[in-house]
N, C-alpha and C positions, 0 to 999 in steps of 0.2 A: 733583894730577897736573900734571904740565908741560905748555906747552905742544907741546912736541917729543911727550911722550910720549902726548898727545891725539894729533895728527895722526897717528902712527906708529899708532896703536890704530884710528883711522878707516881708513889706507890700511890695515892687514891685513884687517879687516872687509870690507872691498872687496874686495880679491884671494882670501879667501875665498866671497863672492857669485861671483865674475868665473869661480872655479872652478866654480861648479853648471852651468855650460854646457854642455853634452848635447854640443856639437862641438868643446869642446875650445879655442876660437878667442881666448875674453874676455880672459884674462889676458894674454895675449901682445901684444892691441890694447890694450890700458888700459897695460901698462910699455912701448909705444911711445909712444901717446900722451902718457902724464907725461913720456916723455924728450925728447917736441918741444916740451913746455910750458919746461922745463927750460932746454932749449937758446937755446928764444928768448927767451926774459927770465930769466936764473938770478936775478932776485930777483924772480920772479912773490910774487902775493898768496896767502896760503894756502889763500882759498876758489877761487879759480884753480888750485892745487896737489892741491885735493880734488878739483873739479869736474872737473879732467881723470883721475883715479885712479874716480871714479863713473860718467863718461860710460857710458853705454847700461846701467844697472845692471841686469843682468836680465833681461835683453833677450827670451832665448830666452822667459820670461813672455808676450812681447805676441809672439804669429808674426804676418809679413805676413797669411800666410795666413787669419787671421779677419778680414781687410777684404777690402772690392772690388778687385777690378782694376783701373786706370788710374789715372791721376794725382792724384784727388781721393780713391780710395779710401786710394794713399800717402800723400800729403796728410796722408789723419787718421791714419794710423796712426802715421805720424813726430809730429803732435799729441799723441797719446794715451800712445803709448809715452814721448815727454820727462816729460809730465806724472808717469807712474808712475817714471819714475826719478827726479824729483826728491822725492815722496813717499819712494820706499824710502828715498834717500838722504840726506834726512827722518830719517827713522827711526832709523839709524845715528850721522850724525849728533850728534842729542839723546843716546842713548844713552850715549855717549863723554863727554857734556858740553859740546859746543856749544850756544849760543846764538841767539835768533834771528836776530841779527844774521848770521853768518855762514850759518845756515843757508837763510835768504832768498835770499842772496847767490849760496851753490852752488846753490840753485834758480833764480835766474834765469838762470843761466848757464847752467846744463844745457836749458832751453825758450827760450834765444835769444833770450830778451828784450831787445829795443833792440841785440843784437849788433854792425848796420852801426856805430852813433853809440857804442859802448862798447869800446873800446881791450883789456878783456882778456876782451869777450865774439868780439873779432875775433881778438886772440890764441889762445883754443879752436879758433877756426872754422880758422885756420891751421893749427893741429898738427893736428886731426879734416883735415883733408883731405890734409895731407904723410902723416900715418897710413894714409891709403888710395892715396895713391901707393906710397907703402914697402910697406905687409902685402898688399894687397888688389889690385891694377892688374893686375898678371900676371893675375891668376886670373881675371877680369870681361872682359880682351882675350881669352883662349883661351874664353872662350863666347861674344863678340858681334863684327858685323861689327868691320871698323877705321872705318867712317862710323858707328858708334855710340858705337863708345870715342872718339871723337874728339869727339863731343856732350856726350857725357860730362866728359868733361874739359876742355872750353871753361865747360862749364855750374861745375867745382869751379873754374877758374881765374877766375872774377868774384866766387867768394865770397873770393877770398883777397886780401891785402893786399901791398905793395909788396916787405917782408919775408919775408910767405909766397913771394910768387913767387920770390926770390932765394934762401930754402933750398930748392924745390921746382926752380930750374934744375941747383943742386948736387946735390941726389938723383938727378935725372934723369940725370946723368953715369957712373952706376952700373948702370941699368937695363938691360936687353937692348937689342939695336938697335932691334927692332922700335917696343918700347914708346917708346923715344928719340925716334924720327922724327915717332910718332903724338901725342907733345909737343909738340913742334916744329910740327908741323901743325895742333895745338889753339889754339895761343898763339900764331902769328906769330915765333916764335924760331930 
């Protein structure tokens, strides 16, 4: 088998898990996500190219809801659940025909190993958050105040890089006004 047609057998494998989602939401985050990997480095690495096509594998698997409440209950949840998505995607994977080298690799990337000091673990972390500006912001501002989306988005704009911020001021150009302002108001811009 190729390598093209490895990878092409792993992302269908994914988009097939991404469809088990009870809400319908996965697939549509995961070909966002790969298109921000895509964008910001079109010669990203292939375990970068997986790892953003497997991000949250399954998700619906881990609900918030069998942890605690507050911040340390999140905490583990977002622990727990990386860890099984890198197992599933594990699994897959080897399957297909990788090795452990690259499957190490989309496993570190998916539990954000070393991510600040790893150049395509910060690239993830860029598209995973331009991803939640794009799919997801509307919908988190119409349930909370604007002093919490505003916390919010201060809190994704120190995970992002100099890069992320410059395609995240360009999306932002697109956004409702509201959302625009509450940018604006998060960043200093």
């Amino acid at each position: 088998m190729s390598d093209d047609d490895r990878f092409k057998l792993a992302a269908d494998r994914f988009g097939l898990a991404h469809r088990e989602d009870p809400k319908g939401e996965a697939a549509t985050y995961h070909e966002t996500l790969a298109s921000w990997v895509d964008r910001l480095d079109p010669n990203a690495s292939e375990p970068l190219r997986l790892a953003a096509r497997c991000q949250h594998l399954r998700r619906h698997e881990t609900p918030r809801s069998a942890f605690p409440e507050g911040p340390v209950g999140y905490k583990r949840w977002r622990s727990e659940a990386a860890r099984k998505h890198a197992a599933d995607a594990a699994t897959v994977l080897r399957e297909v025909g990788y090795g452990d080298d690259v499957i190490g690799r989309v496993g570190d990337l998916l539990v954000k190993k070393g991510f600040r000091s790893d150049p395509e673990g910060q690239l993830l972390e860029d598209a995973v958050c331009l991803t939640f500006l794009e799919l997801e912001l509307e919908r988190f501002a119409d349930k909370y105040s604007d002093d919490k989306v505003v916390d919010i988005l201060k809190k994704t704009w120190v995970k992002m890089s100099a890069r992320g911020h410059e395609a995240a001021v360009k999306l932002s150009r697109g956004l409702p006004l509201r959302l625009t302002s509450l940018i604006a108001k998060a960043t200093g811009s």
